[in-house]
Structure formats: C-alpha cells, structure tokens
Phi, psi and omega in degrees: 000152181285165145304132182232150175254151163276162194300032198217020204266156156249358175067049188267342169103335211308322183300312197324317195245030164268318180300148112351299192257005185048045170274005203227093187249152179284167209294110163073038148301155155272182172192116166281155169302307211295311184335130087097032165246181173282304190312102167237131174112232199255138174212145176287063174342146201278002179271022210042353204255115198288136145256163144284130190282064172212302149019083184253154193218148187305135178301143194267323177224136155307316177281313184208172171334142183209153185251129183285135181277320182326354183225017194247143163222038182037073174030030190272123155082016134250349198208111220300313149268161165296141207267323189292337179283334173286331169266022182265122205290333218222347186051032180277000170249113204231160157292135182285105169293007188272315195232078184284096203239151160265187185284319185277345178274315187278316191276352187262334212252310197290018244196280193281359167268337195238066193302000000 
C-alpha cells in the first residue's frame, strides 16, 4: 500500500529528500510524474487515466506534506523500509488503508518510474 501522511505533519521537511520516486512535496505543491523519474512523454495513472509526465497537477493538501501515491512504492527496491516513515520526528507517514498494494505492484511502479 502507498504511504500517506497524515493531518499530525509538523511541515518540518525531514521526509521530502528521503523519497526515492520524489513522491513527496510540501503543502500546496504542484506535482508531475517527471519529478525526479525516468519518466517521459505519456504515463498511465494508476486511475487509468493518461498524463504527460511533465504535467503539474493540483496539489493534494494544502495544510502539510503530502505523498502522490502514483508515485510512491514504499521503497521496494531501494529500501528495506520506507525511508519517510523512518524520519519522521512525529510518526505521521502510516500506511494508506485505502490503498492495498503487493509487493510486486510496488516493485512494477519502481520499474515504470525509474526506466
């Protein structure tokens, strides 16, 4: 499952330069697939729905940090954990229960973001 942060963010940043896939932007960022991928021309959202990895798209919270999930793959296949749940001073990056991912689904997302 992706990671999420919760509303209990102190906005302190420690997560931000931990991701990998650059899944993680501060509070009323845009955000592209293309951040800190491989990834160019058109990508497929895990909604189905096609972008250009250039693309900025509306920020998901306004108030704190927040994880694109489309782009989070808990660190499968840089990391034995998720690295934002290990820095986090507050313990505000929890699994999103919403979003029940395997392992091979996650390591399939690390695959198509890092070409």
């Amino acid at each position: 499952m992706a990671i999420i942060i919760t509303d209990e963010c102190i906005n302190c940043g420690a997560c931000e330069p931990e991701c990998p896939n650059n899944a993680i932007y501060e509070a009323g960022a845009e955000w592209a697939i293309a951040d800190g991928t491989g990834v160019v021309g058109s990508y497929t959202l895990e909604d189905g729905s096609k972008t250009e990895a250039e693309t900025e798209h509306q920020p998901i919270s306004d108030e704190v940090y927040f994880i694109v999930p489309d782009k989070c793959t808990e660190c499968q296949g840089f990391h034995e954990e998720p690295q934002c749940a290990a820095v986090c001073p507050v313990d505000c990056c929890v699994p999103d229960p919403d979003r029940e991912e395997s392992e091979e689904e996650l390591l399939e997302r690390k695959e198509r973001l890092h070409l």
